[in-house]
C-alpha positions as CSV (number, residue, x, y, z in Angstrom):
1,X,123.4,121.4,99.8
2,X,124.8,121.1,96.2
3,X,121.9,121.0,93.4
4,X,122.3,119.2,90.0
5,X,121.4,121.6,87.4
6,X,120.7,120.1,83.9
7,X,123.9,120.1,81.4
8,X,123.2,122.7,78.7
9,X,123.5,119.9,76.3
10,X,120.6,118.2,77.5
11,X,118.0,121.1,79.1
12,X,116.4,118.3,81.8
13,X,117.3,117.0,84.9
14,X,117.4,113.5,84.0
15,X,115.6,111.1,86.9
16,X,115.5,106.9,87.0
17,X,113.4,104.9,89.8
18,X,114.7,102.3,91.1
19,X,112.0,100.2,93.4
20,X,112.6,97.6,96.0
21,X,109.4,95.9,95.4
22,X,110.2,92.4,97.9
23,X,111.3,95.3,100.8
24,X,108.2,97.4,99.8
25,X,105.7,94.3,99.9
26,X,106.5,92.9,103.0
27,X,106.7,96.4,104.7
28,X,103.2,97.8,103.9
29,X,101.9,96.5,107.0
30,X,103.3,99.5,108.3
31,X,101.5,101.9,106.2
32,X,98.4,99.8,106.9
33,X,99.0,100.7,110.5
34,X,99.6,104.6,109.8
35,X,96.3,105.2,107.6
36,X,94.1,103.2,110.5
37,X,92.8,100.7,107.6
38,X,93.1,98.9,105.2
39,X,95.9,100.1,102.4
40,X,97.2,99.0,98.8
41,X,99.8,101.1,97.0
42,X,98.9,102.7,93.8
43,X,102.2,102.0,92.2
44,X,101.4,104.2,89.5
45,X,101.7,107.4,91.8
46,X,104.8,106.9,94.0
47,X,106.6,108.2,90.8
48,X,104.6,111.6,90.7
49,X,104.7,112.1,94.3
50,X,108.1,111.3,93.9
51,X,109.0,114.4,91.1
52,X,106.1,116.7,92.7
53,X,109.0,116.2,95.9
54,X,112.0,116.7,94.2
55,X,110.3,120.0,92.5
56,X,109.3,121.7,95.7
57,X,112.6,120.9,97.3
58,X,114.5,122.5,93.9
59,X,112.0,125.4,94.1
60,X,113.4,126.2,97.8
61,X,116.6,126.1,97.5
62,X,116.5,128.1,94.0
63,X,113.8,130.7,94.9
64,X,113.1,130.2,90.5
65,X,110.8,127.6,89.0
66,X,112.4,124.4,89.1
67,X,114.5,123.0,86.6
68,X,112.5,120.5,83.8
69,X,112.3,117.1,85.1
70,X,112.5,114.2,82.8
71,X,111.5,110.7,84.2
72,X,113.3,108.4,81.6
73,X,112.4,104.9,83.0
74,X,111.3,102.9,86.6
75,X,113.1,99.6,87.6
76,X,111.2,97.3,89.7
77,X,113.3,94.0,91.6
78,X,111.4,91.7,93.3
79,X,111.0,88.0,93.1
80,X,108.5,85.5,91.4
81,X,107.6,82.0,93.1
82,X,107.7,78.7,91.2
83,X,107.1,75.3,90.9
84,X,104.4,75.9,93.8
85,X,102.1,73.6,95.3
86,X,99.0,73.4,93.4
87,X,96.8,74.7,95.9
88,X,98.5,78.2,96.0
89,X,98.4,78.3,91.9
90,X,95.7,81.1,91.9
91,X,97.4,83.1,93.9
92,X,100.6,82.4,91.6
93,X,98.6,83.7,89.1
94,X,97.5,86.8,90.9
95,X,101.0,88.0,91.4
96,X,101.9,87.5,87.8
97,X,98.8,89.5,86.9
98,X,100.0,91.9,88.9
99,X,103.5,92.4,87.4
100,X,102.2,92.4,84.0
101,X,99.9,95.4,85.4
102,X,103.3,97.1,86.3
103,X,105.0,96.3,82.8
104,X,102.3,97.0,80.5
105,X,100.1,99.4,82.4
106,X,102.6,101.6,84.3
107,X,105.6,100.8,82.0
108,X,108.1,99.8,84.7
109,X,111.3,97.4,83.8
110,X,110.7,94.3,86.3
111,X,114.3,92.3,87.0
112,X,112.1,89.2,88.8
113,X,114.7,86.5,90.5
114,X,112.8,83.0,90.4
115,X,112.3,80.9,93.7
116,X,111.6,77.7,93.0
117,X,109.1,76.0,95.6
118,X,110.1,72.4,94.6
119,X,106.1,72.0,95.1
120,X,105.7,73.2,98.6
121,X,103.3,76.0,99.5
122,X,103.8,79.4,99.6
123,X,103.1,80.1,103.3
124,X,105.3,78.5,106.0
125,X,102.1,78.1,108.1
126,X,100.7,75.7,105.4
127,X,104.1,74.0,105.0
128,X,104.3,73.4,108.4
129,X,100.7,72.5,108.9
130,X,99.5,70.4,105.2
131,X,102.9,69.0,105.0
132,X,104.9,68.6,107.9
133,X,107.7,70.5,106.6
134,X,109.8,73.3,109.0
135,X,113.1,72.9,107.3
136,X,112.4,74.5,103.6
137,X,112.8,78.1,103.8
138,X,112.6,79.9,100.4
139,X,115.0,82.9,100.3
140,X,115.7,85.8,98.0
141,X,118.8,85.8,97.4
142,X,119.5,88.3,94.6
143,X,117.2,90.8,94.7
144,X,118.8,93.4,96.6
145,X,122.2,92.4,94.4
146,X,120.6,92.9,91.4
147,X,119.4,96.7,92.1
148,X,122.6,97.9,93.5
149,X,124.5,96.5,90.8
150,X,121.8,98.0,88.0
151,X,122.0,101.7,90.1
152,X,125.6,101.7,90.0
153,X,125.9,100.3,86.5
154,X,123.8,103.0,85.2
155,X,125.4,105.9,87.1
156,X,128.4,105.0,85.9
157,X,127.5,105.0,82.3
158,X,125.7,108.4,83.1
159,X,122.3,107.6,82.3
160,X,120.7,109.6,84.9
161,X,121.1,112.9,86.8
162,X,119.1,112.4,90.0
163,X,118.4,108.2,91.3
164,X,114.9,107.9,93.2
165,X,115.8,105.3,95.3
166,X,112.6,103.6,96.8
167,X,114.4,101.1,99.4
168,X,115.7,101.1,103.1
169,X,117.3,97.7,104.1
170,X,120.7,99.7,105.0
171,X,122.4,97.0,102.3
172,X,122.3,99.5,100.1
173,X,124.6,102.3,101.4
174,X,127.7,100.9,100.0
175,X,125.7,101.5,96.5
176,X,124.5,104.7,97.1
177,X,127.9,106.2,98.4
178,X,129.7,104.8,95.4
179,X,126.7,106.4,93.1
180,X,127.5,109.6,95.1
181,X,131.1,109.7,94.2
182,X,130.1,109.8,90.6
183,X,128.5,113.1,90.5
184,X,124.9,111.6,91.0
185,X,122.4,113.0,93.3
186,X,120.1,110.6,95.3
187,X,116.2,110.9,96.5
188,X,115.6,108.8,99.0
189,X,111.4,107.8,99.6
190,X,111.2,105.3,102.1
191,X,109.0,103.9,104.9
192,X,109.4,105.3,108.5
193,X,109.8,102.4,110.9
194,X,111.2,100.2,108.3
195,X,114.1,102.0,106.8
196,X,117.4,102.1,108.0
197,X,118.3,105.2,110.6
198,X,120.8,107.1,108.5
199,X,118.1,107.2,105.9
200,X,115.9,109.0,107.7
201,X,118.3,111.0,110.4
202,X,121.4,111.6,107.9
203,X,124.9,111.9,109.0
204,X,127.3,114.2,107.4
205,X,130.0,112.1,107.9
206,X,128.0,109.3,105.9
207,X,125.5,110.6,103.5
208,X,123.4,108.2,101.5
209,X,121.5,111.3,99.7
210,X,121.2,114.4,98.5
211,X,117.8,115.2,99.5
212,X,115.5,115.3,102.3
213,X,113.8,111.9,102.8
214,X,110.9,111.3,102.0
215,X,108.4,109.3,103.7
216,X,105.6,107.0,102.9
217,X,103.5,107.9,106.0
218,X,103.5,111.6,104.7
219,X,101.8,110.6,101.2
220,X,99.1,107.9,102.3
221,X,96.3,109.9,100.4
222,X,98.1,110.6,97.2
223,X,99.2,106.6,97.6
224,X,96.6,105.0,98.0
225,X,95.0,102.7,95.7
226,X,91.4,103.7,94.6
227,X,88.5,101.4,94.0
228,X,88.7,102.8,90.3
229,X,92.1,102.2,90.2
230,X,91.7,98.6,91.3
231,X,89.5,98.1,88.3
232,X,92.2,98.3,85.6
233,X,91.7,95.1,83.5
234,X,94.2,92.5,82.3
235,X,93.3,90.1,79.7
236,X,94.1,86.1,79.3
237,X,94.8,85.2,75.3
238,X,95.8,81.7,73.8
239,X,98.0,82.4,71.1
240,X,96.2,82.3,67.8
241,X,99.5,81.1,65.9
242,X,99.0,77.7,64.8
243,X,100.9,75.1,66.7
244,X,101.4,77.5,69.9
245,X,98.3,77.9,71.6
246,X,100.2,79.5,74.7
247,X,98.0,81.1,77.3
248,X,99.5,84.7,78.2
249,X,98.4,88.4,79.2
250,X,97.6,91.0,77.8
251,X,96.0,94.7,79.3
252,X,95.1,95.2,75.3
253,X,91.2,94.6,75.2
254,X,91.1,92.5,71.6
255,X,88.5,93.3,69.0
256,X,86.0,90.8,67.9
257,X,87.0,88.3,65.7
258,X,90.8,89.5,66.5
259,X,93.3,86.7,66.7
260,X,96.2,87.4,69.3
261,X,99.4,86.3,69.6
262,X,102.6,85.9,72.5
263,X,105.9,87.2,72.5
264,X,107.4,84.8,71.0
265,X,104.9,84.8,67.8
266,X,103.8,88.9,67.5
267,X,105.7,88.6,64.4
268,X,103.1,86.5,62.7
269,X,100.1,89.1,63.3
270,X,100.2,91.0,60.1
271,X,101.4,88.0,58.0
272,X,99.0,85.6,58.7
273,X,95.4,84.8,57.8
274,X,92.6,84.8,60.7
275,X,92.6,80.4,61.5
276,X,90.2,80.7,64.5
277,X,88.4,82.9,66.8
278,X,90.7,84.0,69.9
279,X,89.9,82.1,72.7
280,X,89.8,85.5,75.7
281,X,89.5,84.8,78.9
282,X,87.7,87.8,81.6
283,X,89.7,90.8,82.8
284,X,91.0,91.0,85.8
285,X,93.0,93.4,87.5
286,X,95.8,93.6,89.5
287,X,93.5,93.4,92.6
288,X,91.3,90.5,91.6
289,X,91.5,86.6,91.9
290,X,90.6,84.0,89.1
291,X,86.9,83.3,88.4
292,X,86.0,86.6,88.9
293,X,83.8,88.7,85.9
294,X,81.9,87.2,83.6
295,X,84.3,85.9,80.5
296,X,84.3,82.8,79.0
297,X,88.2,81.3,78.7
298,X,87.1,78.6,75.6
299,X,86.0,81.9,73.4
300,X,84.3,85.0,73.3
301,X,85.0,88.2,73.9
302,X,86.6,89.6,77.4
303,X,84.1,91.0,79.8
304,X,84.3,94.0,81.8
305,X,86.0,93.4,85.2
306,X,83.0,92.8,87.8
307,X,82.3,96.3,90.1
């Protein structure tokens, strides 16, 4: 099997992630099944489990110290509810929590395709149940769409050497074949049971990688999410620029006395003079639901995430 060996230009193999996150979330009941219990991803370490993979595979075939690996960025696509009925807007909140975890904690680029609710619930049990509706049935539409086209789009402009492709819906072997024919190599680290069978059981006449597969099922200890892991905080702001007052997040922990600001407004925070205490709501992780810790949302300083 053919190896890509970094350019002498560059000195590094050269490797972008590229995370089904909507395939991976409503496939983990699978890995909950495998481990015997109860399972959460640590999204932080499919990356190095990933590269410790691609190493020992590099290693083998070489019989020399693998070749420097240079992780130069992780796309996530997945999908964000809205306009939600108001009884599931905690758990809106949760989720958004949770991709700001992935953005600001982990460093991941998030392509998020909206789904608007029209203010039905989030479960089709409660629809059908609380409302009496069986004909609404939200769909993602552009998810899968949006990672091919970003995979291919950055092959082609030869931004990466090797694509870790964390997927198996078989929609995406038109993608990976055409990412082939460029020159790229492909790492496939998928789910067993839930991937498509060429994945898993290549065929030489159709190959989708470049690599053994990897599976899930053979990580679940390096994957799983730890109790102190769980803990990591994120923190709820109002924006302290006068007129604003939008509520956003933050995992920055703000000094006393500190004022914050949003996206939109960052610019003011070294121009402008302190007009009020920042109003801080408690940290919560990724893991946790609203109400819990002990912070005060109308001012204060963020507590500690309850243990």
């Amino acid at each position: 099997m053919a190896i890509a060996l970094p350019s002498s230009n560059r000195g590094m193999v050269r490797c972008m992630t590229f995370l089904d996150g909507s395939w991976l979330y409503h496939n983990q009941e699978a890995l909950v099944k495998a481990y015997g219990g109860p399972f959460k991803i640590d999204f932080g370490k499919i990356n190095s489990v990933a590269v410790r993979r691609l190493r020992e595979h590099f290693t083998s075939m070489l019989g020399t110290e693998a070749p420097a690996l240079d992780l130069v960025r992780t796309y996530y696509f997945a999908s964000i509810p809205e306009n939600v009925h108001l009884e599931d807007a905690a758990k809106l909140e949760d989720q958004k929590k949770f991709y700001i975890m992935l953005r600001e904690v982990l460093g991941f680029e998030l392509f998020l395709h909206r789904i608007d609710f029209r203010g039905h619930h989030l479960a089709m049990q409660d629809r059908m149940e609380k409302e009496g509706e069986m004909h609404f049935l939200p769909k993602e539409r552009t998810v899968d769409v949006a990672m091919a086209t970003t995979l291919l789009y950055l092959a082609a402009i030869d931004a990466f050497d090797i694509a870790i492709a964390v997927l198996g819906d078989a929609d995406y072997q038109p993608a990976l074949r055409r990412v082939r024919d460029l020159g790229k190599r492909i790492f496939l680290f998928t789910i067993e049971g839930s991937a498509a069978y060429d994945y898993l059981f290549p065929n030489p006449d159709a190959a989708y990688a470049d690599f053994p597969p990897a599976r899930f099922q053979e990580h679940l200890a390096d994957l799983r999410l730890s109790r102190q892991d769980k803990e990591r905080p994120v923190y709820a702001y109002y924006c302290a620029r006068s007129g604003c007052g939008k509520e956003f997040y933050s995992t920055y922990r703000a000094k006393p006395g500190q004022n914050m600001y949003c996206d939109e407004h960052r610019i003011y925070r070294d121009r402008e003079p302190v007009a009020y205490a920042n109003n801080v709501s408690t940290g919560l992780s990724s893991e946790a639901s609203p109400g819990e810790g002990n912070g005060d949302k109308n001012g204060g300083n963020p507590a500690p995430p309850a243990p």
